[in-house]
N, CA, C and O atoms as CSV, one atom per row, in Angstrom:
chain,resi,resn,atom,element,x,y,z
A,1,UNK,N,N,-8.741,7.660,6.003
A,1,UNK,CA,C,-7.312,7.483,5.920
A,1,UNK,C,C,-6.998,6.665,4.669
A,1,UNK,O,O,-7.574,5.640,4.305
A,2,UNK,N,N,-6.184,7.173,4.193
A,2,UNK,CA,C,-5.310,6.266,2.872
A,2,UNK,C,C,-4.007,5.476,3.141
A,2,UNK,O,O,-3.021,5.837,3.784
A,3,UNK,N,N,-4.220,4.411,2.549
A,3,UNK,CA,C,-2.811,3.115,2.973
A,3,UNK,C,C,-2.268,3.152,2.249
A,3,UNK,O,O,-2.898,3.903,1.505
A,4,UNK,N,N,-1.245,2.834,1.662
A,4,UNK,CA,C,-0.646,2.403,0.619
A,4,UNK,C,C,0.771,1.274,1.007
A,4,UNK,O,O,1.573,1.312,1.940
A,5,UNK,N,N,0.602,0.084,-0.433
A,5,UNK,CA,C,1.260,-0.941,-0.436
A,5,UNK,C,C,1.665,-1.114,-1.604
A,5,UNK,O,O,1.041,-0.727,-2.592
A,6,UNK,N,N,3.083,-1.893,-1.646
A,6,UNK,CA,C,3.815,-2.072,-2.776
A,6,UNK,C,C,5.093,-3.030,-2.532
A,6,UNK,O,O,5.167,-3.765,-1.548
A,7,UNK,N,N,6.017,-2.955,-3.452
A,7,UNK,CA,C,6.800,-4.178,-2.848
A,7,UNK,C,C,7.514,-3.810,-2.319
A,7,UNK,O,O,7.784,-2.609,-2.358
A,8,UNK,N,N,8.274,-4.826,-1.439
A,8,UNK,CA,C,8.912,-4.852,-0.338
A,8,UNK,C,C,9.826,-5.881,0.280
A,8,UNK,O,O,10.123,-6.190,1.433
A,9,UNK,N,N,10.213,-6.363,-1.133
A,9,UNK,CA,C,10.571,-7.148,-1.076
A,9,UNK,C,C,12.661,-7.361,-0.768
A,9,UNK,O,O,13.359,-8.364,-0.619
A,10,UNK,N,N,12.967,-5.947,-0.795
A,10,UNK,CA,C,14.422,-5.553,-0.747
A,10,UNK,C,C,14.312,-4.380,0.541
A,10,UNK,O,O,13.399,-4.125,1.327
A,11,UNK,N,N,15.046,-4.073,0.442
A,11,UNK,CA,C,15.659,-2.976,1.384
A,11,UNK,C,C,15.102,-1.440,1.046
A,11,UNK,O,O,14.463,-0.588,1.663
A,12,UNK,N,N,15.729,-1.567,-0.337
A,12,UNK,CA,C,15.707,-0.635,-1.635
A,12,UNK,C,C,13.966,-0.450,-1.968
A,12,UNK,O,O,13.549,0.707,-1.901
A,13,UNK,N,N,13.263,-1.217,-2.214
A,13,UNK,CA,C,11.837,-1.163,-2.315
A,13,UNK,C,C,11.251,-1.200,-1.066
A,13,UNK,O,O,10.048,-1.255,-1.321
A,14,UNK,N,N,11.370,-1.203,-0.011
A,14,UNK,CA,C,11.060,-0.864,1.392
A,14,UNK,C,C,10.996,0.417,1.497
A,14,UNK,O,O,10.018,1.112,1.770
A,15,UNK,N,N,12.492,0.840,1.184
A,15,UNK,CA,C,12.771,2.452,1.180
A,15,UNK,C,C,11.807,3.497,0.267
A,15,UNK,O,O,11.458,4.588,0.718
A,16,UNK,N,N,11.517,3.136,-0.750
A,16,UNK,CA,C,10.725,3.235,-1.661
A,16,UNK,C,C,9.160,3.727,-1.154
A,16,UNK,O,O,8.592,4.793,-1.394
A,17,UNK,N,N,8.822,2.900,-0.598
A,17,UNK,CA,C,7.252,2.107,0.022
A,17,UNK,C,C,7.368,3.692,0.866
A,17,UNK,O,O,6.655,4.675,0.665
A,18,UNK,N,N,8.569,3.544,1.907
A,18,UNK,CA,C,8.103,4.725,3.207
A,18,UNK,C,C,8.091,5.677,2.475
A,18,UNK,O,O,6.911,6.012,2.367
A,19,UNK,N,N,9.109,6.723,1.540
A,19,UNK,CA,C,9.371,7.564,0.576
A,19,UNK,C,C,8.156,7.883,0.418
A,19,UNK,O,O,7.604,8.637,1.219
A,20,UNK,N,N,7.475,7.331,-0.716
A,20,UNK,CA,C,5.953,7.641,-1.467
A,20,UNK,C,C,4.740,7.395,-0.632
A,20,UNK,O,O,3.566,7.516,-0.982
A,21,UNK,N,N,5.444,6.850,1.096
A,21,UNK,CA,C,4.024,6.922,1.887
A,21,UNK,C,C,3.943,8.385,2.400
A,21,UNK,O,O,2.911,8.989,2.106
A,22,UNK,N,N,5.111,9.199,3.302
A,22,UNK,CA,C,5.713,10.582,3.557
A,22,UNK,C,C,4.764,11.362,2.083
A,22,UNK,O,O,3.686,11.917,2.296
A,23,UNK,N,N,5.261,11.296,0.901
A,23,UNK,CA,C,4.971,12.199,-0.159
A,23,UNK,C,C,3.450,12.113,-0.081
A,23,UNK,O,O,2.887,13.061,0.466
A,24,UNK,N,N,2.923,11.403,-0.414
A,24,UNK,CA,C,1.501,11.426,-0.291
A,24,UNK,C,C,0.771,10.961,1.077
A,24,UNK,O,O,-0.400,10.583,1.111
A,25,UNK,N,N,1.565,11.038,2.118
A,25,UNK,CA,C,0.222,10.859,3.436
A,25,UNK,C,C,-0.413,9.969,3.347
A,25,UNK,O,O,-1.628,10.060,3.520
A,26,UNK,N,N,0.236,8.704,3.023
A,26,UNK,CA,C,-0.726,7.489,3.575
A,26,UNK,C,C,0.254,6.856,4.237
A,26,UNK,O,O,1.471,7.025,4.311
A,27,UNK,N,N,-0.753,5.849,4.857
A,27,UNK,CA,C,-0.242,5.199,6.083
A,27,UNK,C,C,-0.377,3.454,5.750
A,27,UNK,O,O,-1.346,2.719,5.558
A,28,UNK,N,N,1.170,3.221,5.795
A,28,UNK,CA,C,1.892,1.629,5.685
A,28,UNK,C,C,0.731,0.836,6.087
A,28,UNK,O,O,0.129,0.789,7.160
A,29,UNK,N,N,0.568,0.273,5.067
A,29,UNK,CA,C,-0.063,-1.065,5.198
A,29,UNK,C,C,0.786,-2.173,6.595
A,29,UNK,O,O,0.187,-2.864,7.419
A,30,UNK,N,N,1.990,-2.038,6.480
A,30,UNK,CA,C,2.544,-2.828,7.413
A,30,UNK,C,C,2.458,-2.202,8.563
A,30,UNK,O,O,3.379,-2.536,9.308
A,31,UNK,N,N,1.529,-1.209,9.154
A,31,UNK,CA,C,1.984,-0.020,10.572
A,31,UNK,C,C,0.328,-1.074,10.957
A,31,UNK,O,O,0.079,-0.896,12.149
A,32,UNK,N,N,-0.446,-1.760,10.486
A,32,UNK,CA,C,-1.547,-1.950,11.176
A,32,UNK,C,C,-2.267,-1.095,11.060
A,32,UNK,O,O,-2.613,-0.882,12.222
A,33,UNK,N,N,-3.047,-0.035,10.109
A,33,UNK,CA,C,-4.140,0.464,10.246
A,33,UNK,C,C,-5.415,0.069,10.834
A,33,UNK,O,O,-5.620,-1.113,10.559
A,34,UNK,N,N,-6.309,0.548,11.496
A,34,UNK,CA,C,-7.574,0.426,11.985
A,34,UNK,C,C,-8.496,0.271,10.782
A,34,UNK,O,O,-8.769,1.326,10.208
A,35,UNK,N,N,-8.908,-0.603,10.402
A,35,UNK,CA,C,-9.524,-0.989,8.780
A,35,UNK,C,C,-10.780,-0.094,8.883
A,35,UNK,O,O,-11.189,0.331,7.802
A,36,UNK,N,N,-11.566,0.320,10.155
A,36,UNK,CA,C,-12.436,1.150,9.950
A,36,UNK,C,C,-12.290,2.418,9.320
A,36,UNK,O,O,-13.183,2.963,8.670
A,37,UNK,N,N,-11.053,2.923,9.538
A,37,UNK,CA,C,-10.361,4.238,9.491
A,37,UNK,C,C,-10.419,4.387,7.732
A,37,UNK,O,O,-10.514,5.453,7.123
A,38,UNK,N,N,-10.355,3.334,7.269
A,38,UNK,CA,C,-9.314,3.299,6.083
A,38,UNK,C,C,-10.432,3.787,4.767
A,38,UNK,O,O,-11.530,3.234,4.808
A,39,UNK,N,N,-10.187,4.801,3.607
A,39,UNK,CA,C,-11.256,4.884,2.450
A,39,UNK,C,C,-10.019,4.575,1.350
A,39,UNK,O,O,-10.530,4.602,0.230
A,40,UNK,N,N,-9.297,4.433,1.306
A,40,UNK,CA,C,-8.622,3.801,0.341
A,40,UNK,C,C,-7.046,3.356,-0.162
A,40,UNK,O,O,-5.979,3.761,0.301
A,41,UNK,N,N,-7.163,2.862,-0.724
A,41,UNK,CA,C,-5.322,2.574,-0.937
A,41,UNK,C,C,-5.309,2.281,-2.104
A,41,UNK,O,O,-5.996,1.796,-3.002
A,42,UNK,N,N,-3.720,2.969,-1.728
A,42,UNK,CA,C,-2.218,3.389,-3.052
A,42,UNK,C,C,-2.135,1.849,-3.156
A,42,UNK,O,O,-2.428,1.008,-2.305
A,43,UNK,N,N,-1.616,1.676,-4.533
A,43,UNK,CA,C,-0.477,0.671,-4.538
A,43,UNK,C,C,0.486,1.077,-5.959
A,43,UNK,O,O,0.250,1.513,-7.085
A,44,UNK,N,N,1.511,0.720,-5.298
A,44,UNK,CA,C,2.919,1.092,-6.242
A,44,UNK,C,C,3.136,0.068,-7.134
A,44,UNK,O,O,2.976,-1.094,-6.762
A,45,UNK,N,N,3.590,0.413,-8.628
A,45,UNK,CA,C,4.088,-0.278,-9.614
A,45,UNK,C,C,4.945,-1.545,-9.016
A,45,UNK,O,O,5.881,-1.279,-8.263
A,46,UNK,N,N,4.703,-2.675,-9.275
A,46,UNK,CA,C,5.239,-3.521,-9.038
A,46,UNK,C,C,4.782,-4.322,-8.156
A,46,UNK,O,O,5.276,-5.449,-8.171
A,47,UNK,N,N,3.679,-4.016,-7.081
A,47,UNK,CA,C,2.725,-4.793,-6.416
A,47,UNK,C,C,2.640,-5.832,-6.396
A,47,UNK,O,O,3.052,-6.449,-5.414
A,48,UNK,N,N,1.897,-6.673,-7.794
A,48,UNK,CA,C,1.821,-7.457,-8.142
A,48,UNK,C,C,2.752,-8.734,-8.169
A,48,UNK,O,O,2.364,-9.892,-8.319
A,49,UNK,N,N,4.008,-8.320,-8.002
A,49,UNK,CA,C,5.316,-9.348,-7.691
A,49,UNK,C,C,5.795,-9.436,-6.385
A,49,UNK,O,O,6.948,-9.758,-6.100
A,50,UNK,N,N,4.439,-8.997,-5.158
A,50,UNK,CA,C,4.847,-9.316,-3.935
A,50,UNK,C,C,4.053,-10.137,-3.532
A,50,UNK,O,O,3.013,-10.157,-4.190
A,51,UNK,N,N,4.128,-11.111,-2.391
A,51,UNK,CA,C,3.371,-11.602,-2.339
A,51,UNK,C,C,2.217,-10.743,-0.615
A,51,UNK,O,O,1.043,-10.907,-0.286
A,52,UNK,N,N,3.189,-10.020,-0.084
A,52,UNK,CA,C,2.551,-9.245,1.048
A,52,UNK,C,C,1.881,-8.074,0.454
A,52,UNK,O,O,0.964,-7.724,1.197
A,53,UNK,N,N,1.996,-7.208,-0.768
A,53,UNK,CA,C,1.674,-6.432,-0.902
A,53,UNK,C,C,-0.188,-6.803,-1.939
A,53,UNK,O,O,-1.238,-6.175,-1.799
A,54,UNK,N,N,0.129,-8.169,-3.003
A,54,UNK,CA,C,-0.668,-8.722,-3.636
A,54,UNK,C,C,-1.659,-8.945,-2.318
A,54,UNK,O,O,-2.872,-8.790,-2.458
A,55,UNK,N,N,-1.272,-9.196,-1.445
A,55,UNK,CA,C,-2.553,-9.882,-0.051
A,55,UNK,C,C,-3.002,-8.497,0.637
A,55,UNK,O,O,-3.948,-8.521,1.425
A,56,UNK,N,N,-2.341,-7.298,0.350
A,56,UNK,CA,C,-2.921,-6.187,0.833
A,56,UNK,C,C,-4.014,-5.384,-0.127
A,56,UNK,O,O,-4.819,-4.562,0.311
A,57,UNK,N,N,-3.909,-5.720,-1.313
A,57,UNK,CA,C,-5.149,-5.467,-2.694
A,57,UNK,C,C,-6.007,-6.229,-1.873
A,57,UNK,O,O,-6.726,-5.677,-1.039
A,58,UNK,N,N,-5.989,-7.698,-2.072
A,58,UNK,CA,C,-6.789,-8.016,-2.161
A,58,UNK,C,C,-7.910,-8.225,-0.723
A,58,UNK,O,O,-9.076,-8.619,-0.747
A,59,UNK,N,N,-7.165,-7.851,0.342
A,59,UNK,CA,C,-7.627,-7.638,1.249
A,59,UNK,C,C,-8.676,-6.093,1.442
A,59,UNK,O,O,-9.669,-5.930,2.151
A,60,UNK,N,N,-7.977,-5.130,0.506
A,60,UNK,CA,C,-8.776,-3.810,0.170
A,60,UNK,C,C,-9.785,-3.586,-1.053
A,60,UNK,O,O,-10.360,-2.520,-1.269
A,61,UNK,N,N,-9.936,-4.934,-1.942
A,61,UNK,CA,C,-10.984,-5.001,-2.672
A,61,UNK,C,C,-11.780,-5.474,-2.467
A,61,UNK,O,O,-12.812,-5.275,-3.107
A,62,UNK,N,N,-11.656,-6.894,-0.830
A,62,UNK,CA,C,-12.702,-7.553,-0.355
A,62,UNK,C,C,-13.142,-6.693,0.751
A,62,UNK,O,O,-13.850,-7.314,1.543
A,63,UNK,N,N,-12.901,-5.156,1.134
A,63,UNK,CA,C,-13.266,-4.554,2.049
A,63,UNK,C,C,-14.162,-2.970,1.495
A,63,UNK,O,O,-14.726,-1.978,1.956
A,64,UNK,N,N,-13.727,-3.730,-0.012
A,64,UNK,CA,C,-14.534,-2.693,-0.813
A,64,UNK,C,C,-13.838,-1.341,-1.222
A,64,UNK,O,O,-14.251,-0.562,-2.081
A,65,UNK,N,N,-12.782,-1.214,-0.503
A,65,UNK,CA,C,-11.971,0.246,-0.385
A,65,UNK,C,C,-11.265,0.571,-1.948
A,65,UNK,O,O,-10.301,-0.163,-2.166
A,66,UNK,N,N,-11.495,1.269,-2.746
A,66,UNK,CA,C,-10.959,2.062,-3.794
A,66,UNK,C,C,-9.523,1.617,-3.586
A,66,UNK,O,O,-8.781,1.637,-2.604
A,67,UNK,N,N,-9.370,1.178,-4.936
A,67,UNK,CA,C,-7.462,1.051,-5.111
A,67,UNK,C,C,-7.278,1.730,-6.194
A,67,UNK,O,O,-8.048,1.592,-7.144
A,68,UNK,N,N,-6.044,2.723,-6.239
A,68,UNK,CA,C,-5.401,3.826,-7.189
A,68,UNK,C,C,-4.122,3.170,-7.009
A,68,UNK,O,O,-3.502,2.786,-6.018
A,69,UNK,N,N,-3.893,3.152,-8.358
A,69,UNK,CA,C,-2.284,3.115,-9.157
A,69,UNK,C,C,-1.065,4.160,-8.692
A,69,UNK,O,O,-1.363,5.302,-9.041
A,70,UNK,N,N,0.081,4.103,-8.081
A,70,UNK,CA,C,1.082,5.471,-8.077
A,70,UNK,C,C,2.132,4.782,-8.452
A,70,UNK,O,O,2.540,3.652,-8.184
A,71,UNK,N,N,2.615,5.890,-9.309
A,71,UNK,CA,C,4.117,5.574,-9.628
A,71,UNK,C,C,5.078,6.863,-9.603
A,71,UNK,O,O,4.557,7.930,-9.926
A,72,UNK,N,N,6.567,6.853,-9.211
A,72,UNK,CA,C,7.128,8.117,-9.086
A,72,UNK,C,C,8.054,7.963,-10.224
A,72,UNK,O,O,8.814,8.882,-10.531
């Protein structure tokens, strides 16, 4: 399964987050995935200026899982 995280910090970038999770079939970092389940995660432009989404990298680089860049 693929996660993907990004910011989320508005309404508007929330909306965003579900949008490009639907388009590409991954599943919200915020829905609780089963971490066994998981081979890798999205993260969306702007990541980096969240602080929930920054703790979801780095939670998927200390679990070893492949992180890919998306932007729409």
């Amino acid at each position: 399964m693929i996660v993907i995280t990004g910011p989320q910090r508005t309404p508007d970038e929330l909306g965003d987050l579900i949008e490009m999770s639907a388009i590409l079939d991954a599943t919200l970092m915020t829905d609780h995935p089963t971490f066994a389940d998981v081979t890798g995660l999205y993260r969306m432009a702007g990541w980096d200026c969240c602080a929930q989404a920054t703790a979801d990298v780095l939670l998927a680089t200390s679990f070893g899982w492949p992180v890919k860049d998306v932007a729409f």
